[in-house]
py3Dmol code that shows the C-alpha trace and the ligand (Angstrom):
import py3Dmol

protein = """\
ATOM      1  CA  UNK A   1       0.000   0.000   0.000  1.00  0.00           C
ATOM      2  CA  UNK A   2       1.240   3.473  -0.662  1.00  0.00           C
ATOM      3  CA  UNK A   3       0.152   7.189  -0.162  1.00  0.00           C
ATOM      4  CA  UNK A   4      -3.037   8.747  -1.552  1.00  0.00           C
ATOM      5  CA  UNK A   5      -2.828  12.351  -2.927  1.00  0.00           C
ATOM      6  CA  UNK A   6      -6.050  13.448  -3.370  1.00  0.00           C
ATOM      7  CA  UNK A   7      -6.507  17.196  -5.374  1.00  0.00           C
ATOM      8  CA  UNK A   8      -8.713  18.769  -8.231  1.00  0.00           C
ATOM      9  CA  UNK A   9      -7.908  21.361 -10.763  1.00  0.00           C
ATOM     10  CA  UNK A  10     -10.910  23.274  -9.657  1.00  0.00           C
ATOM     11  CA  UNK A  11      -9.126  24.267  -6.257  1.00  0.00           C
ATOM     12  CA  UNK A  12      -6.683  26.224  -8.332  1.00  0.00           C
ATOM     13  CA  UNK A  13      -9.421  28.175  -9.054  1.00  0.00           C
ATOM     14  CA  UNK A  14     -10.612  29.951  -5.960  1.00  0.00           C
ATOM     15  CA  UNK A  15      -9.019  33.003  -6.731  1.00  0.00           C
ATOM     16  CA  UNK A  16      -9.278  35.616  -3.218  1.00  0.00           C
ATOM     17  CA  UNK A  17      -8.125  38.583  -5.375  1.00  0.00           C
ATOM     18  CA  UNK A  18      -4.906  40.158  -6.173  1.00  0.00           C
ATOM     19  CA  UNK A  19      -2.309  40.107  -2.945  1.00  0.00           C
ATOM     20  CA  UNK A  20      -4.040  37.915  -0.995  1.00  0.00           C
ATOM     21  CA  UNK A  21      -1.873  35.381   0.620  1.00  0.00           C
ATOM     22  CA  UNK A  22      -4.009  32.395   0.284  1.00  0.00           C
ATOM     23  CA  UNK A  23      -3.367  32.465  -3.574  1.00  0.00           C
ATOM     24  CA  UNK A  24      -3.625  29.660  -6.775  1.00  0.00           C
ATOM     25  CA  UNK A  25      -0.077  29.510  -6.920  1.00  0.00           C
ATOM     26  CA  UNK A  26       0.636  27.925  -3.416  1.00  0.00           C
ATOM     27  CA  UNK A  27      -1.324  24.425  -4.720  1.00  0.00           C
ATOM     28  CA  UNK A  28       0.331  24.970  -7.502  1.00  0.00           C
ATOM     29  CA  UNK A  29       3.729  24.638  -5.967  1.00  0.00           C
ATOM     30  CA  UNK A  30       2.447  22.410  -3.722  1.00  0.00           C
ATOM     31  CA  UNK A  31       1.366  19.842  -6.483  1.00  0.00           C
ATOM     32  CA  UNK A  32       4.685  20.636  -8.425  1.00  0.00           C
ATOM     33  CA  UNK A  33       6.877  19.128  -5.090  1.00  0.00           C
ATOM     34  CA  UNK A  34       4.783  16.277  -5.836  1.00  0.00           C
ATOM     35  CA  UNK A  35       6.068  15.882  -9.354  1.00  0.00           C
ATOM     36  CA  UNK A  36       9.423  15.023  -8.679  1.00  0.00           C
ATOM     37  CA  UNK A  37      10.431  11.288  -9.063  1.00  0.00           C
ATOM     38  CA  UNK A  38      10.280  10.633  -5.618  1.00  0.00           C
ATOM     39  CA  UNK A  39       6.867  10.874  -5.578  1.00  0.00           C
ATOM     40  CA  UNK A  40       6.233   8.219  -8.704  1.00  0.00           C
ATOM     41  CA  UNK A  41       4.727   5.565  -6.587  1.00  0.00           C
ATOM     42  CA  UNK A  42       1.828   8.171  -5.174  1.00  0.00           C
ATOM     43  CA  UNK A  43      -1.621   6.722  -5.851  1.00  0.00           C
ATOM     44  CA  UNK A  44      -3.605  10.312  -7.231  1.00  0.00           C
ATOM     45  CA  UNK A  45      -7.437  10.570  -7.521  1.00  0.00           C
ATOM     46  CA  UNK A  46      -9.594  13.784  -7.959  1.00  0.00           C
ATOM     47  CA  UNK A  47     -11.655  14.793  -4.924  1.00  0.00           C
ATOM     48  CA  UNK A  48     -15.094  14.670  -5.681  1.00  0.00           C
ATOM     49  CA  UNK A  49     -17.845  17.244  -4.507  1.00  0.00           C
ATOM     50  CA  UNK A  50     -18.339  16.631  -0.312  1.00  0.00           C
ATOM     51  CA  UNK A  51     -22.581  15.844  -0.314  1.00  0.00           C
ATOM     52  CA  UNK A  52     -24.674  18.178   0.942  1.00  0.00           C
ATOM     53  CA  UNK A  53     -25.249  15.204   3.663  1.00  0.00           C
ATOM     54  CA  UNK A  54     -21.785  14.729   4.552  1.00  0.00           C
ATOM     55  CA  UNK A  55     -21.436  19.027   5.060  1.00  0.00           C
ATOM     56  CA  UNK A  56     -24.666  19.422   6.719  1.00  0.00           C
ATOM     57  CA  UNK A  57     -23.444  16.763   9.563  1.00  0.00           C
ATOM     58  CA  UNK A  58     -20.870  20.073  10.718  1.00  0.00           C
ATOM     59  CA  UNK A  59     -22.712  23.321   9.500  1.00  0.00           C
ATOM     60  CA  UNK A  60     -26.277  24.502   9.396  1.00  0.00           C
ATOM     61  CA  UNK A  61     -27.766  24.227   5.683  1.00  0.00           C
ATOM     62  CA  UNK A  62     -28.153  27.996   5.872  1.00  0.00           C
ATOM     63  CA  UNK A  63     -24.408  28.348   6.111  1.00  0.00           C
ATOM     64  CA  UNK A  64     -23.820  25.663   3.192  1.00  0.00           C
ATOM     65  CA  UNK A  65     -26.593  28.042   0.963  1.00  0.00           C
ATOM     66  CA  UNK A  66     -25.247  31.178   2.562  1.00  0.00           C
ATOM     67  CA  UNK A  67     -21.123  30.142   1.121  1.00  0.00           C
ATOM     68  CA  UNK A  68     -22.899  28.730  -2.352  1.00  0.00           C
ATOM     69  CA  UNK A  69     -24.831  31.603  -3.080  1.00  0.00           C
ATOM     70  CA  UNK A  70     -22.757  34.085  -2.144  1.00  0.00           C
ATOM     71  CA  UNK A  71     -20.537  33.146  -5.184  1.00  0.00           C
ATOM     72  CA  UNK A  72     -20.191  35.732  -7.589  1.00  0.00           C
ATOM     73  CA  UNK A  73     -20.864  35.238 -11.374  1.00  0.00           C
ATOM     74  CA  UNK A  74     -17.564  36.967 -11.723  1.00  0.00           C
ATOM     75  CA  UNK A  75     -14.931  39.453 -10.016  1.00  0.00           C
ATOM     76  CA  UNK A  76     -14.903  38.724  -6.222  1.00  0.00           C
ATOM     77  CA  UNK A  77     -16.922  38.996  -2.760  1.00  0.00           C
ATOM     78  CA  UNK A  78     -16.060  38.828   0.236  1.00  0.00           C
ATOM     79  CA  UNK A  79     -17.887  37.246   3.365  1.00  0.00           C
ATOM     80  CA  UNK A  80     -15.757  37.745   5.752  1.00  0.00           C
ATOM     81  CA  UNK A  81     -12.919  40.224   6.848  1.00  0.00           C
ATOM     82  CA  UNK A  82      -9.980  38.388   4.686  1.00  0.00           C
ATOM     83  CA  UNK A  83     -12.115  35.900   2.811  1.00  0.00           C
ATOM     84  CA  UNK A  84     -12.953  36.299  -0.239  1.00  0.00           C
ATOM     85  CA  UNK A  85     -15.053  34.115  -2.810  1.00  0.00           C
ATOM     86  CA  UNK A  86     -14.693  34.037  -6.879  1.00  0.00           C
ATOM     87  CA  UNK A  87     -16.745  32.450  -9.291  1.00  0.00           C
ATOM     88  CA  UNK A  88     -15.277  29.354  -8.892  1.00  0.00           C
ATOM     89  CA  UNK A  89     -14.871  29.368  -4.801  1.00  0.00           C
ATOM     90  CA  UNK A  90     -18.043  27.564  -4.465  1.00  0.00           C
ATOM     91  CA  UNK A  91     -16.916  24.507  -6.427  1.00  0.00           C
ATOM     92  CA  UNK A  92     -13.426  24.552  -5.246  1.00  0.00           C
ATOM     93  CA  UNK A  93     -14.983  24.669  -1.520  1.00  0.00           C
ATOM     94  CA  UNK A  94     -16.936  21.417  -2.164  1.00  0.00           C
ATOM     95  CA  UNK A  95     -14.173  19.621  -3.345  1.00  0.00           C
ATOM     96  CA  UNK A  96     -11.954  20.296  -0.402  1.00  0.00           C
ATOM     97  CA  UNK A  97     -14.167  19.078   2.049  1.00  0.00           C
ATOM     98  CA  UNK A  98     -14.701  15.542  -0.740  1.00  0.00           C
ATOM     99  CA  UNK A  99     -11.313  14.754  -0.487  1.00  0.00           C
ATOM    100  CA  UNK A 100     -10.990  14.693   2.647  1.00  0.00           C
ATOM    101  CA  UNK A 101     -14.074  12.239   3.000  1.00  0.00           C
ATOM    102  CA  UNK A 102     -12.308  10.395  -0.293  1.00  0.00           C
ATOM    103  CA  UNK A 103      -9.272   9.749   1.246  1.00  0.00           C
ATOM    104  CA  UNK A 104     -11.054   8.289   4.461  1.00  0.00           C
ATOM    105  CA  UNK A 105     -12.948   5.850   2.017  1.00  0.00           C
ATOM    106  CA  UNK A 106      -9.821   4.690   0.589  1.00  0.00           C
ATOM    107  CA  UNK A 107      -7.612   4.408   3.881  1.00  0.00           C
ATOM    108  CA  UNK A 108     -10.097   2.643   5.620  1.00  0.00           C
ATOM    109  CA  UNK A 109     -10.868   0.333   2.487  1.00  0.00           C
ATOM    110  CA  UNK A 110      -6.863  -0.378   2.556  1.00  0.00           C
ATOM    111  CA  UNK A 111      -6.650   0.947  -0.542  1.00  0.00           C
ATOM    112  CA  UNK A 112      -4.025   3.575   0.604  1.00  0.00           C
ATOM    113  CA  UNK A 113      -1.456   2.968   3.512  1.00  0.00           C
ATOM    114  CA  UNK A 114      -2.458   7.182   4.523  1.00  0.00           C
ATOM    115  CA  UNK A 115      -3.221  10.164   2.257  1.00  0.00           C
ATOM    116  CA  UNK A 116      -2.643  13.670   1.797  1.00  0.00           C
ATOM    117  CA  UNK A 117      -5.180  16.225   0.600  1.00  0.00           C
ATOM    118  CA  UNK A 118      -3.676  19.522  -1.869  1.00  0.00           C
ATOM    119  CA  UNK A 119      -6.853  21.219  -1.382  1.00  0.00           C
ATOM    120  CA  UNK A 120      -7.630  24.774  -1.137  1.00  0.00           C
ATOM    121  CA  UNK A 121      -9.698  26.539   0.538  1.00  0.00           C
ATOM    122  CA  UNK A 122      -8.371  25.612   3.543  1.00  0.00           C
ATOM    123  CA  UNK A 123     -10.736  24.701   6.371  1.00  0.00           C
ATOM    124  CA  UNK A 124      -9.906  24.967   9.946  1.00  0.00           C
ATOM    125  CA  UNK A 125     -11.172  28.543  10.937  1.00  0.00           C
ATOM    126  CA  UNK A 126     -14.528  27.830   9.519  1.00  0.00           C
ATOM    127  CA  UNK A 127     -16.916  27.496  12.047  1.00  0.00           C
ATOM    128  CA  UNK A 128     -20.011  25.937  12.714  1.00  0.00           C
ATOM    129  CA  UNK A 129     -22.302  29.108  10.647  1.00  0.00           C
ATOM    130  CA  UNK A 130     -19.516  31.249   9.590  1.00  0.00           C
ATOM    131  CA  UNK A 131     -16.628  31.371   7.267  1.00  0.00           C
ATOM    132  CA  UNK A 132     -13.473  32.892   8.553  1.00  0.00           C
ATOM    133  CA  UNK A 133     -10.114  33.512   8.357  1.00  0.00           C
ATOM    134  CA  UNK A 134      -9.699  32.158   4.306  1.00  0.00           C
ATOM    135  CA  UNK A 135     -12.408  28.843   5.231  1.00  0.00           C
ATOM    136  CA  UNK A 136     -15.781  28.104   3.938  1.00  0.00           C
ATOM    137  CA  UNK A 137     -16.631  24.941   5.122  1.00  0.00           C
ATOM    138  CA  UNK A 138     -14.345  23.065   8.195  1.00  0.00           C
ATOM    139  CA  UNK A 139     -13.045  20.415   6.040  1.00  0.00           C
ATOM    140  CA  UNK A 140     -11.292  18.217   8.699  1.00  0.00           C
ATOM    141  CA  UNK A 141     -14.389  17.980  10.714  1.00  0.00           C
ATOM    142  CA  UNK A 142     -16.501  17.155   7.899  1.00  0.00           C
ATOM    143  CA  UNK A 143     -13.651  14.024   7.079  1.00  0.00           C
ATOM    144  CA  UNK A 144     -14.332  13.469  11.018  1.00  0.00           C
ATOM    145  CA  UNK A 145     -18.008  12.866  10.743  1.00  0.00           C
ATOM    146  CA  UNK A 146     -17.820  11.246   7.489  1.00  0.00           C
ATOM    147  CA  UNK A 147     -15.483   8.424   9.137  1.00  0.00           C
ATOM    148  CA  UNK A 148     -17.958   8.105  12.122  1.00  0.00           C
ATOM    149  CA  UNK A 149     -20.875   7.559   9.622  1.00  0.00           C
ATOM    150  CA  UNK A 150     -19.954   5.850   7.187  1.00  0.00           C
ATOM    151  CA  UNK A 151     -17.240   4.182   8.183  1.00  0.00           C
ATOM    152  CA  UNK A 152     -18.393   3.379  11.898  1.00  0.00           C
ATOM    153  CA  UNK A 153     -15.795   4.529  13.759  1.00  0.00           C
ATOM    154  CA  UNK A 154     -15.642   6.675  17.158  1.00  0.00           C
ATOM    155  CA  UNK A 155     -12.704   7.823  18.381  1.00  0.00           C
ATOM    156  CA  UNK A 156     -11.187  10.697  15.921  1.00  0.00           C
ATOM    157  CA  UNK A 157      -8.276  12.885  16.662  1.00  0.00           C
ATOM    158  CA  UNK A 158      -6.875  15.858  14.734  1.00  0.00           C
ATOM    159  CA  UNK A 159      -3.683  16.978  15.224  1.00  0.00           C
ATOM    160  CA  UNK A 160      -2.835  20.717  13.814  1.00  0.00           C
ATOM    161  CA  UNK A 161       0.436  22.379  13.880  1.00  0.00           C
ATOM    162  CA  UNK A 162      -0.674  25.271  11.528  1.00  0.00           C
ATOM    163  CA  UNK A 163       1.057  27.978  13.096  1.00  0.00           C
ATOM    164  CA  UNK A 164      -2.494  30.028  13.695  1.00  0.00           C
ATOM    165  CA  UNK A 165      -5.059  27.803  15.999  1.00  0.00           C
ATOM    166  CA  UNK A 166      -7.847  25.486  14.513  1.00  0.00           C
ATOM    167  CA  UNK A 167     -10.873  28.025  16.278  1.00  0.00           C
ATOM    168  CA  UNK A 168     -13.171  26.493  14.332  1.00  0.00           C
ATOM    169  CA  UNK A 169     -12.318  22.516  14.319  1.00  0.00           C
ATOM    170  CA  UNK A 170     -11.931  22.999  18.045  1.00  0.00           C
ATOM    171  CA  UNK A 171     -15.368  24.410  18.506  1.00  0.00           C
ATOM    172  CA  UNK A 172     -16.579  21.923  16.296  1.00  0.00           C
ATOM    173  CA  UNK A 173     -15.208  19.106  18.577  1.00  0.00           C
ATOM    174  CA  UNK A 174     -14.486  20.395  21.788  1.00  0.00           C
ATOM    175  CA  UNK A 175     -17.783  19.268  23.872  1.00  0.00           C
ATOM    176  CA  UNK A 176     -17.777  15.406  22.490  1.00  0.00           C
ATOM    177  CA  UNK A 177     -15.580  13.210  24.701  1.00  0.00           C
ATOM    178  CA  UNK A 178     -14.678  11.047  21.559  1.00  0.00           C
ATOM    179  CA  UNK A 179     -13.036  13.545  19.579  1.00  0.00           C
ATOM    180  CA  UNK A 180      -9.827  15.328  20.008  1.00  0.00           C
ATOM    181  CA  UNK A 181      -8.335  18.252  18.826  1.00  0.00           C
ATOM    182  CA  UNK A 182      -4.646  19.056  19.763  1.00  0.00           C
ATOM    183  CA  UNK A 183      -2.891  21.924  18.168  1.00  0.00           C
ATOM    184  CA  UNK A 184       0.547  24.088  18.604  1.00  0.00           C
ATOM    185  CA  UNK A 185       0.485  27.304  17.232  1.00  0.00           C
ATOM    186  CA  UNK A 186       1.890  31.012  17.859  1.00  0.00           C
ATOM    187  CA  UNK A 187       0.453  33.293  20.134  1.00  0.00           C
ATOM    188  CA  UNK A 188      -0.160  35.717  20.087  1.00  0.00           C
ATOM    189  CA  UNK A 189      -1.417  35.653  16.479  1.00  0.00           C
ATOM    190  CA  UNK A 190      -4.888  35.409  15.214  1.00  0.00           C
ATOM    191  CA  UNK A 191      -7.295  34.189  15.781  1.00  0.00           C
ATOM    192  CA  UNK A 192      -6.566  35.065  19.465  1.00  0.00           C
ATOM    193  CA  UNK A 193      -7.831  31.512  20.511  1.00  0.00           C
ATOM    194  CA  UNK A 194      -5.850  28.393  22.301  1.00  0.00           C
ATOM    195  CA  UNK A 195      -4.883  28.776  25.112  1.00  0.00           C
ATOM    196  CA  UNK A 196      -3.758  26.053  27.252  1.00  0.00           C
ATOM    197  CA  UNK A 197      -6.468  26.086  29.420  1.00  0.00           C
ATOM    198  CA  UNK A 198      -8.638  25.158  26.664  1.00  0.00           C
ATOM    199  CA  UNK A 199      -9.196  21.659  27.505  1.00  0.00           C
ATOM    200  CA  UNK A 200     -12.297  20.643  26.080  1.00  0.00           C
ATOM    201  CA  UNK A 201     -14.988  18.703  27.888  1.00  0.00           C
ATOM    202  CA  UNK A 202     -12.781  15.809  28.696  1.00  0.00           C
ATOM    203  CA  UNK A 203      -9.474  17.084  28.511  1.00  0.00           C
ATOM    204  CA  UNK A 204     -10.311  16.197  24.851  1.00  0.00           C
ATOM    205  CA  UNK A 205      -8.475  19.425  23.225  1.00  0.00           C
ATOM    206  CA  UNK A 206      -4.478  19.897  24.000  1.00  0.00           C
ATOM    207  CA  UNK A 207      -3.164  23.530  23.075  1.00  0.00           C
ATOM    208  CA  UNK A 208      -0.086  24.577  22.940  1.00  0.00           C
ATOM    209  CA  UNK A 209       0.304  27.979  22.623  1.00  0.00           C
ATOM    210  CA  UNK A 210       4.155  29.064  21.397  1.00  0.00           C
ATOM    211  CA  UNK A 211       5.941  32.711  21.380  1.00  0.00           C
ATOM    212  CA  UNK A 212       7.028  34.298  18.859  1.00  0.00           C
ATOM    213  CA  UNK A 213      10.395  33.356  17.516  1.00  0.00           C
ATOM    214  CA  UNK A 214      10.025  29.244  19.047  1.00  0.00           C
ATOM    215  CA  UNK A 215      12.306  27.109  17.030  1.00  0.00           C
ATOM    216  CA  UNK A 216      11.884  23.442  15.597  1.00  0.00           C
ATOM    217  CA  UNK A 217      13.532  22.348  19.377  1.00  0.00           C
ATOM    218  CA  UNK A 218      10.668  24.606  20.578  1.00  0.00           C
ATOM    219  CA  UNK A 219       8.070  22.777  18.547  1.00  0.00           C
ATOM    220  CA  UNK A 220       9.433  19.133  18.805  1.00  0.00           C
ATOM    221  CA  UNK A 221       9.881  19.893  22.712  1.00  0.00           C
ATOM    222  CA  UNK A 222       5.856  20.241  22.439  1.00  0.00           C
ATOM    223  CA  UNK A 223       5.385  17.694  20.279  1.00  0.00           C
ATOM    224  CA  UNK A 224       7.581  15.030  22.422  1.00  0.00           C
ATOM    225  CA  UNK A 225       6.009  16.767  26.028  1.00  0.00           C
ATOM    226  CA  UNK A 226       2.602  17.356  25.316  1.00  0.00           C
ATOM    227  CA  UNK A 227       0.785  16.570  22.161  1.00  0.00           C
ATOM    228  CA  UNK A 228       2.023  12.893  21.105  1.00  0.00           C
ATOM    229  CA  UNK A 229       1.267  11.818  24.382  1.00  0.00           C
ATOM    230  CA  UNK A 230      -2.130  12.829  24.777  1.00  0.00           C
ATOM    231  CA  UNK A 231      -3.263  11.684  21.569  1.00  0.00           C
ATOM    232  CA  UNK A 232      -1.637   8.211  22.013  1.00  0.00           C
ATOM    233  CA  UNK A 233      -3.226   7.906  25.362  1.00  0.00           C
ATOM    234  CA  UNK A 234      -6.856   9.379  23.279  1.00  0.00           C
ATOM    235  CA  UNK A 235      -6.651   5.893  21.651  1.00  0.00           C
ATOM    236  CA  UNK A 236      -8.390   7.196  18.111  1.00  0.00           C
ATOM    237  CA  UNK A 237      -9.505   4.658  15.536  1.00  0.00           C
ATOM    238  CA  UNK A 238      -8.457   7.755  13.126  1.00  0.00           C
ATOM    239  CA  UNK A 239      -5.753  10.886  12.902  1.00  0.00           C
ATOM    240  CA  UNK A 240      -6.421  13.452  10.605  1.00  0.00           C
ATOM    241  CA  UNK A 241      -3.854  16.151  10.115  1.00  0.00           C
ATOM    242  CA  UNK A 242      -4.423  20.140  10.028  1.00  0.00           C
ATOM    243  CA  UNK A 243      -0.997  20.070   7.763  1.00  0.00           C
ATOM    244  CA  UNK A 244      -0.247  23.929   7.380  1.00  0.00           C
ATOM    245  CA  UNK A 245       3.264  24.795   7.254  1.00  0.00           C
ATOM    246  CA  UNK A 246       2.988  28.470   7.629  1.00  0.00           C
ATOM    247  CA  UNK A 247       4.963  28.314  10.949  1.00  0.00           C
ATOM    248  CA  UNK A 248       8.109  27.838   9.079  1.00  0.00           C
ATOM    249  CA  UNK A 249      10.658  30.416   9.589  1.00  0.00           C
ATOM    250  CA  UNK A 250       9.958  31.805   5.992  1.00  0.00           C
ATOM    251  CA  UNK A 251       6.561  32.961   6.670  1.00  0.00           C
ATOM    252  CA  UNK A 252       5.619  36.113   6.069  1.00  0.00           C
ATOM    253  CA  UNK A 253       2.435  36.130   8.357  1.00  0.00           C
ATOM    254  CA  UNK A 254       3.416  34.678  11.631  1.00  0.00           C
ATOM    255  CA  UNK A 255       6.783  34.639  13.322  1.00  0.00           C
ATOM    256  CA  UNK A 256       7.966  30.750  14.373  1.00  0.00           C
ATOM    257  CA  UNK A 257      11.085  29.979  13.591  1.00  0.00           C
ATOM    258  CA  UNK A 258      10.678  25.637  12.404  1.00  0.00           C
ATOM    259  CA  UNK A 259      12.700  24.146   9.482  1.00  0.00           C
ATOM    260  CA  UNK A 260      10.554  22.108   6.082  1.00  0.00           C
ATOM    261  CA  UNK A 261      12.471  19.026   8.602  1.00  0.00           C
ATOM    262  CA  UNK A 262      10.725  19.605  11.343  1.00  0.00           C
ATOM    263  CA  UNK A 263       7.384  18.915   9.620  1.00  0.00           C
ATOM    264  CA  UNK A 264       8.756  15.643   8.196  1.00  0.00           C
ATOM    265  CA  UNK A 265       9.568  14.594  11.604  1.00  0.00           C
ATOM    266  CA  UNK A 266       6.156  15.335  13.508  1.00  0.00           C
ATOM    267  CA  UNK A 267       4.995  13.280  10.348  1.00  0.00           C
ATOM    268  CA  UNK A 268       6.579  10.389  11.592  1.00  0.00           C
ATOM    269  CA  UNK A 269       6.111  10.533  15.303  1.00  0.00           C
ATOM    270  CA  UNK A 270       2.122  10.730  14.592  1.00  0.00           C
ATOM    271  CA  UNK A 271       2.576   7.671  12.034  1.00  0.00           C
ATOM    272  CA  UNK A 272       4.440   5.747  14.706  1.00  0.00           C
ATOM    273  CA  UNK A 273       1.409   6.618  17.067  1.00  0.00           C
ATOM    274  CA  UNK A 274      -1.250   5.446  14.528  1.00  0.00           C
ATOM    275  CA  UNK A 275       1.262   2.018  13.717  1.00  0.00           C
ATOM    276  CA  UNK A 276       0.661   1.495  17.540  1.00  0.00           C
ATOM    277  CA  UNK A 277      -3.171   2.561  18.065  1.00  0.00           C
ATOM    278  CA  UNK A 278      -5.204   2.866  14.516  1.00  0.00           C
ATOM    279  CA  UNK A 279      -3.452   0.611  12.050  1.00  0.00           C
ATOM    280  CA  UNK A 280      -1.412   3.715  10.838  1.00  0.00           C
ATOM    281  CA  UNK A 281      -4.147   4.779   9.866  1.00  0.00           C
ATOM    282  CA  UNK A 282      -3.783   8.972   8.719  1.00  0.00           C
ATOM    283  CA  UNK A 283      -5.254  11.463   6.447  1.00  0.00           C
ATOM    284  CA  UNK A 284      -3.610  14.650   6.627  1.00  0.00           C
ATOM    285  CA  UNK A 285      -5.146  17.575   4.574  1.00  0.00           C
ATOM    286  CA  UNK A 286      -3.599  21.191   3.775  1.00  0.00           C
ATOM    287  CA  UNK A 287      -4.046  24.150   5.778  1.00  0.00           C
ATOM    288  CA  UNK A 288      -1.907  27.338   5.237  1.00  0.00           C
ATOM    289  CA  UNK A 289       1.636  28.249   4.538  1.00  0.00           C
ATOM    290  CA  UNK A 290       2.379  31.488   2.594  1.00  0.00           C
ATOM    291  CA  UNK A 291       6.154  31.159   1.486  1.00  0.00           C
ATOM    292  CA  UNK A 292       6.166  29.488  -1.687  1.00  0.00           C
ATOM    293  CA  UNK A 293       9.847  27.754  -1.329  1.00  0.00           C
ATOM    294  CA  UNK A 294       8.882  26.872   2.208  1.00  0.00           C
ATOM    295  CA  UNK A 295       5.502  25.061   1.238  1.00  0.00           C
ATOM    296  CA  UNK A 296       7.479  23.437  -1.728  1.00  0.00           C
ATOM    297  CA  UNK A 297       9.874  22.457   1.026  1.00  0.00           C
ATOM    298  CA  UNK A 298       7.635  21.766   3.781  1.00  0.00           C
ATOM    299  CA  UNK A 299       5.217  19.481   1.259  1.00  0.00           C
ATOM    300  CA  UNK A 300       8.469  17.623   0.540  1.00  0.00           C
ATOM    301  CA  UNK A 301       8.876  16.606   4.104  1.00  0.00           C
ATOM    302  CA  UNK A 302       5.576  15.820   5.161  1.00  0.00           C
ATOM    303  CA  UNK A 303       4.510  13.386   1.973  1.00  0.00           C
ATOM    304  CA  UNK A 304       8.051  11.813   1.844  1.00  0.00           C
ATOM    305  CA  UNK A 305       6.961  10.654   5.560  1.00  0.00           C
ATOM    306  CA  UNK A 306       3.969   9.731   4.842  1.00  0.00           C
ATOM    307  CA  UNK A 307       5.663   7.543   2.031  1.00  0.00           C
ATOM    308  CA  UNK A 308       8.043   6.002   4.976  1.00  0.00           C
ATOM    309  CA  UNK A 309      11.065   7.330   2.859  1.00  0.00           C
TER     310      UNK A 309
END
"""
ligand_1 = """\
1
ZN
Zn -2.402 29.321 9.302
"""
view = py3Dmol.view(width=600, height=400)
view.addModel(protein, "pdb")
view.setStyle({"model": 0}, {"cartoon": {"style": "trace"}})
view.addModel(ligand_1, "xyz")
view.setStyle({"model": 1}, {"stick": {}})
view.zoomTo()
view.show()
C-alpha cells in the first residue's frame, strides 16, 4: 500500500483577489513538489464534490446556501474580513471538504497505507455558521463525521500544527468526549484563541500555545512533552492532520522559527502513534503556509513521511 494524494484542478481556481496570501499559486507549488520522481509511486485521484449530507453533519444548511450563493458570477466577494469568494470558490470549496471524506474511504478500504489532501480553501477557521479567516466549510471535521458515519468509527483525533489555531475545528469538537483536537500554534497571532487552558470537555483538546520566535527544538519539545502523548493515550480509531506549514521560519504572516524538517519529523512521530493505536491509519489535509519555497519544502517533508522514505 502506498500514499493517496487526493486534489482537483478546480481548487486552483478559488481566486481571493490580487495580494491575498491564500493564492492559486501555493497548490500549484504544492502539487509541483509532488512531481518530482520521488513521488512516482503516489496513488492520485480527484476529490469529488463533499454531499450536501456529509457538510450538513458540521454546519447549518443555511451556512452551506449562505457560502454557495454568495458566489459571484464573476470578479470577487467577500464574506468575511480576509475571505474572499470568486466564481469558482463555491466549487473549489466542495471539493476540499470531498477529499478529505475520499481519502477516508480509501484508507479505511486499505486501498491507501495514509493520504494527503492539496486542497484549497483551507478549512480549519470555519466554524459551525460562519466562514473565517480564508475557510468556507471546516473540512477536517466534515472528514471526522464522514469516518464516524460511514465508516463506523468513534474515536477521531486531529492533530494541527498550523502555526495560527484550529478556532473552528476545536469548537466543532471540543464538547464530544470522543473527539480530540490538539494543536501548537503562535500566540499571540490570530485568531486570538488556544490557550492552554482550553481543555475541552474531557481534557479532549491539548493547546499549545508558542511565542514568537520558538524554534523546531521549541516545537518538537511540544510535540515530544505534550501533544504525542495525549493523543496516544486518546486511543483514536483515526488521525487526521491540520498540515499547514505556515509556521516555518519563511513565513511572512506569523513569526515561528521551524525548518521544512521539522514537519517531516512530527509526520513520523504521529505515524508511529497510529502504527501502535489505529493501524497507521492517517489522512492529513492542507491548511496554510504562505512562502512558496517553504511550502514546496515543507510538502516535501511531510509526503516523503507519509511515504516512509
Ligand atoms: Zn495558518
Amino acid at each position: 500500500m502506498t500514499t493517496l494524494l487526493v486534489t482537483h484542478p478546480v481548487c486552483l481556481e478559488h481566486d481571493p483577489g490580487p495580494h491575498h496570501p491564500e493564492c492559486p499559486e501555493r497548490l500549484k507549488v504544492v502539487l509541483a513538489a509532488l512531481e518530482t520522481e520521488e513521488f512516482n509511486f503516489l496513488m492520485r485521484e480527484e476529490a469529488p464534490h463533499a454531499t450536501q449530507e456529509q457538510l450538513a453533519r458540521v454546519h447549518p444548511m443555511s451556512h452551506i446556501e449562505h457560502i454557495l450563493s454568495s458566489v459571484p458570477q464573476e470578479g470577487h466577494r467577500t464574506i468575511d474580513g480576509d475571505t474572499f469568494l470568486s466564481p469558482n470558490s463555491g466549487e473549489a470549496a466542495l471539493r476540499a471538504a470531498g477529499a478529505i471524506c475520499l481519502a477516508i474511504d480509501d484508507v479505511m478500504a486499505k486501498r491507501a497505507r495514509n493520504a494527503f489532501c492539496a486542497i484549497r480553501p483551507p478549512g480549519h477557521h470555519a466554524k459551525l455558521h460562519q466562514a473565517m479567516g480564508f475557510c468556507m466549510f471546516n473540512n477536517v471535521v466534515v472528514g471526522a463525521y464522514h469516518a464516524r458515519v460511514a465508516h463506523g468509527l468513534k474515536r477521531i483525533a486531529v492533530v494541527d500544527w498550523d502555526v495560527h489555531h484550529g478556532n473552528g475545528s476545536q469548537h466543532l469538537m471540543e464538547d464530544d468526549p470522543d473527539f480530540f483536537y490538539a494543536s501548537t500554534h503562535q500566540s499571540p497571532l490570530y485568531p486570538g484563541t488556544g490557550w492552554a487552558d482550553e481543555t475541552g470537555v474531557a481534557g479532549n483538546v491539548v493547546n499549545v500555545p508558542l511565542p514568537p520566535g520558538t524554534d523546531g527544538q521549541g516545537f518538537r519539545a511540544a510535540f515530544a512533552n505534550r501533544i504525542l502523548p495525549a493523543l496516544e493515550a486518546f486511543q483514536p480509531e483515526l488521525i487526521l492532520i491540520s498540515a499547514g506549514f505556515d509556521a516555518h521560519k519563511a513565513d511572512p504572516i506569523a513569526n515561528l522559527k521551524l525548518e521544512a524538517e521539522d514537519f517531516g519529523w512530527a509526520t513520523r512521530e504521529i505515524l508511529a502513534v497510529a502504527g501502535r493505536v489505529c493501524d497507521h491509519r492517517v489522512v492529513s489535509t492542507l491548511e496554510g503556509g504562505y512562502d512558496l519555497a517553504a511550502l514546496m519544502a515543507c510538502t516535501t517533508h511531510h509526503v516523503r513521511a507519509l511515504l516512509g522514505s
